[in-house]
KEMIGU-367037 format. One record per residue: residue number from 1; residue in one letter; x, y, z of N, C-alpha, C in turn. Coordinates in steps of 0.001 Angstrom, whole numbers. Layout:
! residues N
+-----+------+---------+---------+---------+---------+---------+---------+---------+---------+---------+
! seq ! type !      nX !      nY !      nZ !     caX !     caY !     caZ !      cX !      cY !      cZ !
+-----+------+---------+---------+---------+---------+---------+---------+---------+---------+---------+
! NUM !    A !       X !       Y !       Z !       X !       Y !       Z !       X !       Y !       Z !
...
+-----+------+---------+---------+---------+---------+---------+---------+---------+---------+---------+
//
This chain:
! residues 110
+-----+------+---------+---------+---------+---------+---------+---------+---------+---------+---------+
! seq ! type !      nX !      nY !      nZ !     caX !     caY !     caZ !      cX !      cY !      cZ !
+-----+------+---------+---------+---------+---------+---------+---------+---------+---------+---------+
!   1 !    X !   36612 !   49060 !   60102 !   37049 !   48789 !   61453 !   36413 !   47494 !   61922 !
!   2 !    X !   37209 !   46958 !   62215 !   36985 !   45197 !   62755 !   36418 !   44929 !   64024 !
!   3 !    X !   35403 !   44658 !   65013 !   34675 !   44857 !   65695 !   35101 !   43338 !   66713 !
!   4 !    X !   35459 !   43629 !   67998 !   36067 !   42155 !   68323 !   35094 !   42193 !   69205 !
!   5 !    X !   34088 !   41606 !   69228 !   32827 !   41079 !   70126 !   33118 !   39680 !   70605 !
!   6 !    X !   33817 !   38742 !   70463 !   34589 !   37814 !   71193 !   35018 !   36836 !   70192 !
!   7 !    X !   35348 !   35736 !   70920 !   36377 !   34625 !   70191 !   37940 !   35145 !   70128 !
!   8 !    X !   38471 !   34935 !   68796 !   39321 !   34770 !   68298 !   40237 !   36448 !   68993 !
!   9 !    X !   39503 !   37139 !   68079 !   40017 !   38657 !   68260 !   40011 !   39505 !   69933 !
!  10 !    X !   38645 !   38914 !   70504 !   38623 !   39085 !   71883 !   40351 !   38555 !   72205 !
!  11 !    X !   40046 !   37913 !   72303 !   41805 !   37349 !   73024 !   42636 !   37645 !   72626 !
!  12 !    X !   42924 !   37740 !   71324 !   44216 !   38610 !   70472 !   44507 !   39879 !   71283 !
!  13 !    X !   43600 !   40528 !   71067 !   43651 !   42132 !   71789 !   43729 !   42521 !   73740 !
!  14 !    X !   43461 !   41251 !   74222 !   43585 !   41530 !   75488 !   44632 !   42000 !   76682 !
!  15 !    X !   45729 !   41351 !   75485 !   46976 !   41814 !   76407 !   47520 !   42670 !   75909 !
!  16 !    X !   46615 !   43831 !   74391 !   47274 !   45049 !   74525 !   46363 !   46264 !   75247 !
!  17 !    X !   45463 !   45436 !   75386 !   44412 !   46244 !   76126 !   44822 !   46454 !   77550 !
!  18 !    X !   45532 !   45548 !   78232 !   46039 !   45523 !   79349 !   46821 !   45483 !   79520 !
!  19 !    X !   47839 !   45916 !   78586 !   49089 !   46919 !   78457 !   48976 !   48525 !   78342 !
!  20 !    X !   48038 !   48811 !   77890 !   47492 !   50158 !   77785 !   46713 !   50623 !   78997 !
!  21 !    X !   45995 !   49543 !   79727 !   45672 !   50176 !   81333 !   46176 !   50030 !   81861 !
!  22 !    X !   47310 !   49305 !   82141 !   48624 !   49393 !   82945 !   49483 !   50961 !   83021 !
!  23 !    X !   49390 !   51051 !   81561 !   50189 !   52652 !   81847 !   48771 !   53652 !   82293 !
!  24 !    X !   48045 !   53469 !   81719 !   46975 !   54599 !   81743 !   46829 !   54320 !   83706 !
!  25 !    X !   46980 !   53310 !   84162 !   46889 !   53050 !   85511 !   47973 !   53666 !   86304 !
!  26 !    X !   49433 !   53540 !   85740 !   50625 !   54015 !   86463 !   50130 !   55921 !   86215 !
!  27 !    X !   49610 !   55956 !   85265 !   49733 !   57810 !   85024 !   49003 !   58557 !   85716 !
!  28 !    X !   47493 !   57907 !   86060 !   46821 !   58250 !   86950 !   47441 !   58004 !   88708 !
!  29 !    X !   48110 !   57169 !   88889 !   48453 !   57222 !   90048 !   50014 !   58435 !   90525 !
!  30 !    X !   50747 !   58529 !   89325 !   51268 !   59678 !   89066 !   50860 !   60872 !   88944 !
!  31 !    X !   49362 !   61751 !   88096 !   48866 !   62713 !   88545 !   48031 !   62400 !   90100 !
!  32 !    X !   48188 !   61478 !   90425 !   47553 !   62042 !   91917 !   48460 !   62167 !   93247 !
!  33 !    X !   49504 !   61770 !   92565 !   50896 !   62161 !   94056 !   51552 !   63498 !   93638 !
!  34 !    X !   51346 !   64306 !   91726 !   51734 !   65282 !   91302 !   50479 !   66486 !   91951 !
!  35 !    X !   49408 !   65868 !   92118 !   48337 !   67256 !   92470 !   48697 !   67147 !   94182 !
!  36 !    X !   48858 !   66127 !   94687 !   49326 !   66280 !   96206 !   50633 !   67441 !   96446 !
!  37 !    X !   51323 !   67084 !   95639 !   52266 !   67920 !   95765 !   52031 !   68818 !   95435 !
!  38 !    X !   51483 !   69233 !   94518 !   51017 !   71034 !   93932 !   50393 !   71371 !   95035 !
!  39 !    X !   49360 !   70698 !   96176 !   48674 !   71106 !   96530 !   48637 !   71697 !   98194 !
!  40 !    X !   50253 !   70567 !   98314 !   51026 !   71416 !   99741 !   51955 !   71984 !   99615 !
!  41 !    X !   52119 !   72681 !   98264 !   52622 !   74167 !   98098 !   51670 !   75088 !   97910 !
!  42 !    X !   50305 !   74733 !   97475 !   49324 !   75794 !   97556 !   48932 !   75983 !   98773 !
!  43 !    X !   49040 !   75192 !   99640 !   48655 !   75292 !  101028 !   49451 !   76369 !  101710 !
!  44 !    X !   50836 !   76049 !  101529 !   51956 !   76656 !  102328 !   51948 !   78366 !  102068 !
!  45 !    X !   51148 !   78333 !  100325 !   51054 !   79696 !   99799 !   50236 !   80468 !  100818 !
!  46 !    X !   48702 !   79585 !  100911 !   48053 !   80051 !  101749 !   48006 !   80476 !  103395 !
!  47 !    X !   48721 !   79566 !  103755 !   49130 !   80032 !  104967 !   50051 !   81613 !  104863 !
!  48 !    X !   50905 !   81716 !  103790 !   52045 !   83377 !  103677 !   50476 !   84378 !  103290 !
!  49 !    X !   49712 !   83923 !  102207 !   48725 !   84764 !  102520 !   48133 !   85103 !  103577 !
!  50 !    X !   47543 !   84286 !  104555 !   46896 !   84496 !  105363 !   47697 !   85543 !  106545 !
!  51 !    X !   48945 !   84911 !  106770 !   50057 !   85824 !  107981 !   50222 !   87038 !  107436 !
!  52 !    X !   50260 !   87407 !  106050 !   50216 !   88960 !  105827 !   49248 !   89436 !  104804 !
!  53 !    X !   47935 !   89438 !  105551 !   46716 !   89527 !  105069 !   46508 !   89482 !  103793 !
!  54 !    X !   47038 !   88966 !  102563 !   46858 !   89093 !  101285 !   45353 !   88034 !  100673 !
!  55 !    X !   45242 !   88556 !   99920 !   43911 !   88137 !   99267 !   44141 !   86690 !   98747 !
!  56 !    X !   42901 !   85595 !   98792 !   43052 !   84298 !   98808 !   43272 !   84070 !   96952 !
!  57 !    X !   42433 !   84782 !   96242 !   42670 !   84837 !   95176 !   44124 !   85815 !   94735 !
!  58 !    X !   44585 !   85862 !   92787 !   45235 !   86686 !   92428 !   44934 !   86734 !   90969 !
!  59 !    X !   43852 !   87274 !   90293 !   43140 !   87061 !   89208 !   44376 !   87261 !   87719 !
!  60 !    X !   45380 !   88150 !   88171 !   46501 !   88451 !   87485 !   47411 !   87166 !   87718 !
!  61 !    X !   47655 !   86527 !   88269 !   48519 !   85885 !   87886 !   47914 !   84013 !   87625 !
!  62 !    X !   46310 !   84248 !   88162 !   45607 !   82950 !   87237 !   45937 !   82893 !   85998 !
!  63 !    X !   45257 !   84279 !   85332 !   45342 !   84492 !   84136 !   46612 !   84506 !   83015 !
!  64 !    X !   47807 !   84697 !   83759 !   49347 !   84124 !   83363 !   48926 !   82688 !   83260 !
!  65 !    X !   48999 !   82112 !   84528 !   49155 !   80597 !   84507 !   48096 !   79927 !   83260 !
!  66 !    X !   46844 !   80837 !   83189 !   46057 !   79857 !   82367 !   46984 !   80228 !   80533 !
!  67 !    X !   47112 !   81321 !   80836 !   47757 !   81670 !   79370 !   48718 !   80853 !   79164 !
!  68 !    X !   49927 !   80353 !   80033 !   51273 !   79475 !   80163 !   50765 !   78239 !   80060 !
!  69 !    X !   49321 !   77769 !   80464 !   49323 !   76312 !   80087 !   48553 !   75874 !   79298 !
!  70 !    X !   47443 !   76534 !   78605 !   47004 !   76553 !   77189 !   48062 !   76460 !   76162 !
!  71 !    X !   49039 !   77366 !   75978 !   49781 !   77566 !   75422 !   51141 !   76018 !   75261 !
!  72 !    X !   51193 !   75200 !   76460 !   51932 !   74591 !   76766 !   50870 !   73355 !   76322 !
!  73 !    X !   50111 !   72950 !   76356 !   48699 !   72107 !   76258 !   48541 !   71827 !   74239 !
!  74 !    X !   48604 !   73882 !   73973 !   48396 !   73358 !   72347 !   50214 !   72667 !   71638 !
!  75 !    X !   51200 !   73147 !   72056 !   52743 !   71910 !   72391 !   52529 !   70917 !   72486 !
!  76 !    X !   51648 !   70495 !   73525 !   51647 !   68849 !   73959 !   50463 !   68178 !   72985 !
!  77 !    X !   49867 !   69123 !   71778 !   48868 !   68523 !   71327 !   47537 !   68094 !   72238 !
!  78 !    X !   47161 !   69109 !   73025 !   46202 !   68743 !   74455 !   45352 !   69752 !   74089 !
!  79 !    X !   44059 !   68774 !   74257 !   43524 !   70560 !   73570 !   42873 !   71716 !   74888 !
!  80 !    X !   43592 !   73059 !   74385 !   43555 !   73694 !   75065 !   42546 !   74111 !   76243 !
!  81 !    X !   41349 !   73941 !   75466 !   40093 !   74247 !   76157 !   40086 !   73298 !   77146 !
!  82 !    X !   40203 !   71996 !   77288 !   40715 !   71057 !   78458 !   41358 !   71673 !   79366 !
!  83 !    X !   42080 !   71930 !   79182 !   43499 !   72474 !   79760 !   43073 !   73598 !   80580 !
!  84 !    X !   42198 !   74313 !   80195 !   41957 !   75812 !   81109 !   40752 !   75048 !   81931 !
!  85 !    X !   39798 !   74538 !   81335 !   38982 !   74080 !   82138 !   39667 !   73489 !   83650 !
!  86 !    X !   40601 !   72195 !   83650 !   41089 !   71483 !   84321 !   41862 !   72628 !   85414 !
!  87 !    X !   42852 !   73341 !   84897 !   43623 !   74297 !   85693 !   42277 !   75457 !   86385 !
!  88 !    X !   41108 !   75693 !   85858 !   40404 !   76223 !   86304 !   39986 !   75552 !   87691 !
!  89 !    X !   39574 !   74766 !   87276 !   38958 !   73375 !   88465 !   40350 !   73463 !   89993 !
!  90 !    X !   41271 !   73370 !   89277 !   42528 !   73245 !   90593 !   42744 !   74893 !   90825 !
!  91 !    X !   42202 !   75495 !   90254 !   42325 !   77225 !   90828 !   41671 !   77659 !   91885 !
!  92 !    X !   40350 !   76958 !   91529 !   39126 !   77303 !   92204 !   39260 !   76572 !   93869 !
!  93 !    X !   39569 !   75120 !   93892 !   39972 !   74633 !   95020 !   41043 !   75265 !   95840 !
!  94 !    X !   41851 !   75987 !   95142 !   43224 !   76497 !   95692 !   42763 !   77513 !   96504 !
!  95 !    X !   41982 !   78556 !   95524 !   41319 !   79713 !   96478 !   40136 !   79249 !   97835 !
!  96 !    X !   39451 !   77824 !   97281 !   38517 !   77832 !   98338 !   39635 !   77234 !   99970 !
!  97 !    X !   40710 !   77061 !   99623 !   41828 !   76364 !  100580 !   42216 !   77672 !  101501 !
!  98 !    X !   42830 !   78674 !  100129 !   42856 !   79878 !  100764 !   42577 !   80677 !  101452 !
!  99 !    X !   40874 !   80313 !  101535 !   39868 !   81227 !  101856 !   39755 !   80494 !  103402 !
! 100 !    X !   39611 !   79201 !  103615 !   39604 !   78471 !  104435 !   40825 !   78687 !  105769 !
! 101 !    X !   42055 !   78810 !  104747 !   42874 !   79222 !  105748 !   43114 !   80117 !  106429 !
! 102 !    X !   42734 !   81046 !  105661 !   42407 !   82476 !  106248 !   41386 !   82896 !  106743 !
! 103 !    X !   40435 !   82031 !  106910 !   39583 !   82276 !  108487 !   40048 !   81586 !  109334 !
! 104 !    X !   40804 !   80742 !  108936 !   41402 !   80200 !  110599 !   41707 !   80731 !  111230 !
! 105 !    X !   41770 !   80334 !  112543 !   42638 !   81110 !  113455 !   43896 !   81520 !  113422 !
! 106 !    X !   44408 !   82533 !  113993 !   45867 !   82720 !  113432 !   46578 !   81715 !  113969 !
! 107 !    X !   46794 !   81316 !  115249 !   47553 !   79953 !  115698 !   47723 !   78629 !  114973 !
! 108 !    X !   46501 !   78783 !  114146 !   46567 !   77829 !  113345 !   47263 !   77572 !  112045 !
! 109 !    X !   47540 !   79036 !  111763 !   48259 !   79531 !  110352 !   50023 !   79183 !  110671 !
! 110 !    X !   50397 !   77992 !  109716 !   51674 !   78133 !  109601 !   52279 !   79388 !  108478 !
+-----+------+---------+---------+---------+---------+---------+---------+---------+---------+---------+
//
């Protein structure tokens, strides 16, 4: 493996290097208008929880979702353990949203 510490090869490689953070730049700005959106439907969830007292968590149907996207993760060649971790991480916020909404006040609950 050829080691481009500068000159020649530095510059060769720069404009695929910055072709590759260009997308890696567009994708990240794409998962973050995709978790916005996941995340004012988790909201909206929380609010139907909260108006008919249901629990902020649903440990049964995490456990679907984590099974459906491991499963969908080892497909995409993603490795799985990522994958539950990450969906873990957006579970955990979802319920602390939940939990949040449902001490609100009820006036406040759409």
């Amino acid at each position: 493996m050829k080691q481009a510490v500068g000159g020649e090869e530095t510059v060769a490689v720069m404009p695929e290097l910055q072709r590759l953070r260009d997308s890696i730049d567009n994708i990240d700005a794409a998962l973050i208008h995709m978790l916005a959106e996941r995340f004012k439907c988790t909201q909206a969830v929380g609010a139907l929880k909260a108006r008919y007292d249901l629990p902020p968590a649903d440990p049964k149907r995490e456990a679907e979702q984590i099974r459906r996207l491991r499963s969908l993760a080892e497909a995409a060649r993603l490795d799985p353990e990522f994958a539950e971790k990450f969906l873990n991480f957006i579970i955990g916020e979802v319920i602390r949203h939940h939990r949040a909404i449902a001490a609100a006040p009820l006036d406040r609950v759409e």
